[in-house]
Structure formats: C-alpha cells, structure tokens
C-alpha positions, -999 to +999 in steps of 0.1 A: -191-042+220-194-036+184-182-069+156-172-049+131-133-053+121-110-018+120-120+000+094-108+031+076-130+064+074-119+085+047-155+107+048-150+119+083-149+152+096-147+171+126-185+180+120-197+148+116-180+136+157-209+119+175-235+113+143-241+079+136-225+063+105-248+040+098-228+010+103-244-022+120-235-013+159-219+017+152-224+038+181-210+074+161-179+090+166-177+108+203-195+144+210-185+166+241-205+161+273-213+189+295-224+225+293-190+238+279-179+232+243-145+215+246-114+231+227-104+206+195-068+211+215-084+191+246-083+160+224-062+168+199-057+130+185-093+131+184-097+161+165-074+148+137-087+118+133-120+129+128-104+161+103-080+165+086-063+131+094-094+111+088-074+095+057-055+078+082-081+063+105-084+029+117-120+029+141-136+001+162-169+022+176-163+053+191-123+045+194-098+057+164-060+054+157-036+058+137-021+028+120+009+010+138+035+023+111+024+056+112+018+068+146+012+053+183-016+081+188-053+069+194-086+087+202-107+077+230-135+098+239-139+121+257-157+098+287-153+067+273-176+037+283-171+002+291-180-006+252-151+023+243-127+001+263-137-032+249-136-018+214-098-006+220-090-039+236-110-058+203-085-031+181-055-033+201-054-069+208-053-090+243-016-085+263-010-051+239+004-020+248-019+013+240-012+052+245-038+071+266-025+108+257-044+129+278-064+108+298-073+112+337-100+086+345-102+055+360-090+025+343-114-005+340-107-039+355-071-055+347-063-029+324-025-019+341-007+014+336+027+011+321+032+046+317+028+080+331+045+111+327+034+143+326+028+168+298+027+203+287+009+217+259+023+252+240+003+271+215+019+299+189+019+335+211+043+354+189+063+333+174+089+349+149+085+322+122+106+325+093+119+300+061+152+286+070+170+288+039+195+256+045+167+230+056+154+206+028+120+186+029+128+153+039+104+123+024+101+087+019+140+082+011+149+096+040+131+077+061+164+052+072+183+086+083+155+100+102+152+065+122+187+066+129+188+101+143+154+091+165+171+064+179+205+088+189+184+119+201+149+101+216+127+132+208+093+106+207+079+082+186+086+079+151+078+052+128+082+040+092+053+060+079+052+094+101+068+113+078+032+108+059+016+133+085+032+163+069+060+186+061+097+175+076+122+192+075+159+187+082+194+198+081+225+184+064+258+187+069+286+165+045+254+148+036+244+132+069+215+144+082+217+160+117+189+182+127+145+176+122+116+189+128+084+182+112+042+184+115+025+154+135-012+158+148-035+182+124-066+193+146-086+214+124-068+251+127-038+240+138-009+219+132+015+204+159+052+205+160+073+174+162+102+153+159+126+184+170+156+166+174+197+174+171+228+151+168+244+160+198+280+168+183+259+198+165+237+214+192+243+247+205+242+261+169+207+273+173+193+241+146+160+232+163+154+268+168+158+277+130+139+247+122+109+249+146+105+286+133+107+267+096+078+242+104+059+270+123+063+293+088+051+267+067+019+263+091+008+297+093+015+299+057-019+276+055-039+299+079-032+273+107-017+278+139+017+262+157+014+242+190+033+211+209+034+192+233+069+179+257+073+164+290+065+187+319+102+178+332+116+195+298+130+224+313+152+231+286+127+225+260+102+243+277+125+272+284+133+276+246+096+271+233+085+302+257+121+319+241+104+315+212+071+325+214+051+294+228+025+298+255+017+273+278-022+266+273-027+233+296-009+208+315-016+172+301-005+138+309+012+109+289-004+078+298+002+038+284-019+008+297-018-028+286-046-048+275-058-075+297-051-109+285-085-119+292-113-094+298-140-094+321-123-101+351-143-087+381-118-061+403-121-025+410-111+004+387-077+013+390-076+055+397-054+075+370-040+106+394 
C-alpha cells in the first residue's frame, strides 16, 4: 500500500493511464488488461479523471476521485488489486461509504455492499439537439436553488461544487427555478448528461426534453458526443432517452461498499452478482 497522502494531478491525461509518475510507491495510473482495447465508456470515471477532469483529481496509487464536494464518482481499475483496495480504504477512510460505479468483482475481506442497483448506459444515435431559447446557464449563485430542487426531484447526486464539471442549464419560471440539466463525467470524446430533473407541479410540458436536447447542443457543439447513464428500472426515463435518440450501448451496475473498520481481517471474498 502506497504512504503518500491524496494528491491532486493536474498533468494527467488519458495517454499517460498506466505510466509511472515517478512518485515514491506510485504504482502508475491503471492500463487495460487483456487482448481487447477497452472503450473509455467502460470506465468512464476513469477516463475523466485521467482527461479532461484530471483538474479535479484526488489519487492514492492507482485509485482516483473526485473531491467530496464535487462529486461521489471514483476510479478503480479496471482489475483492481489488494493494494487498489487498501489505497481506497487509506483515501476513503475506515467505516466510510464509497461508490463502485460499474464494478462486478469480488469484494475483498469485510468490505460490505450497501448498495446495488442496476444501470443502463445510452450513447447519442440521432439525437435532434437544438439551443433552447428560455434556459439560462446556471452557476455558483445558483447553487442553493439547484440543491433544493435535487432534494424535491432525487435525479442523483449533486453536491456543493458539481455545477464545476460543466455547463448547467435550467428553466425559470416567476424566478424560481424549476427544471435542470447539466454535463457531469467528461471521458475524452464525450460528455455525459446529468442532473435532468423537474418540479413536479411542471412536468408534462416537455422541460427535460427541451433541456437534454440543450446540453446535448452545447456538447456536439465541442466535437464531443452525448451519453447517460439511469437506473435499469427507469422505464420512463429510458423510454424518453430512446424517444429522443439515445441508444442503449451496455448495461452497468451501481454499486456502494463500506470500508472496514479495521482491515486485514481474514474471511472470504464476498461475490458482486
């Protein structure tokens, strides 16, 4: 397990995964195993943290994340070892909660799962993505609002600092603001959709749709492409992204674990189905 403390690691790109830093104990950032290249979509937290997001990485060995305040996501690799998982338990902390988007291996002694639902993940096929002329870029001061409509419409995590990621947009009405959508993980290429959310008293106007096309405008508008992710249970979610354009790509799984409170204890991996 490596002693170095979190760090950030503003030089790191997507070309540089699995070279060496040159740290004391670094072990590099993770490469692919196997004979097939792997699609920067199969790891998408990954991807980002080791591109375009690498601004915002906080790494212990091979294991990145986002800071606390800006985002739950973390990047294991690919087949992470039993130094990967000492070095998220060293980052996380002892009794902590962590996300394991996407993972389906075993967890290591006293690790326990706390959460599992599974995912889908939709890539742009077609989308008809267009500027919506009544949504406004949302920042820093809006930051309270958003919260409060998070907490009323439960679309996923959101915290103080998200709205750093990218571009959010929303929709006002009398001032309050009662619609969002906005850009969350940023593999190189492609840009994910997030946040889509709607006070209830105002769905049924069509809001997420105009705003998801919004976001998706502004992302091709770089040269990137649109995807997302949303619980495999979604129906209506998932109904409307293939309305619009989405194609499901792969199914995926939302995974949490604690940290043991003390490590090293001696029982058998616990199977992630």
């Amino acid at each position: 397990m490596t002693t170095t403390e979190p760090s950030r690691v503003p030089g790191a790109t997507a070309a540089t995964a699995g070279r060496p830093a040159g740290a004391p104990g670094d072990r590099g950032l993770p490469e692919p195993r196997g004979a097939e290249p792997r699609h920067v979509l199969d790891n998408p937290a990954l991807a980002s943290l080791t591109g375009p997001h690498a601004h915002f990485a906080e790494r212990r060995g091979r294991v990145l994340r986002y800071p606390v305040d800006v985002s739950p996501w973390l990047a294991l690799p690919d087949e992470p070892d039993a130094d990967d998982w000492a070095d998220l338990a060293a980052l996380a902390g002892p009794g902590a909660e962590v996300p394991l988007p996407g993972f389906r291996g075993e967890l290591p002694a006293g690790w326990e799962l706390t959460l599992q639902v599974e995912g889908v993940q939709f890539v742009d096929d077609g989308l008809a993505a267009a500027p919506e002329p009544e949504a406004v870029r949302l920042g820093a001061a809006d930051v309270p609002e958003i919260l409060d409509l998070i907490a009323r419409t439960q679309p996923g995590p959101f915290e103080a600092r998200t709205i750093e990621l990218g571009t959010y947009l929303g929709i006002r009405r009398d001032g309050a603001l009662i619609a969002m959508a906005g850009e969350r993980l940023h593999p190189p290429g492609w840009t994910e959709i997030s946040a889509v959310c709607t006070d209830p008293a105002f769905r049924g106007e069509g809001l997420a749709t105009r705003l998801i096309l919004a976001v998706a405008h502004g992302i091709r508008e770089r040269g990137e492409t649109p995807f997302l992710h949303t619980s495999a249970g979604n129906t209506d979610a998932i109904r409307l992204y293939e309305s619009l354009g989405f194609r499901l790509r792969r199914r995926t799984a939302f995974l949490a674990a604690r940290v043991p409170d003390r490590l090293g204890e001696g029982r058998a991996p616990v199977p992630v189905a």
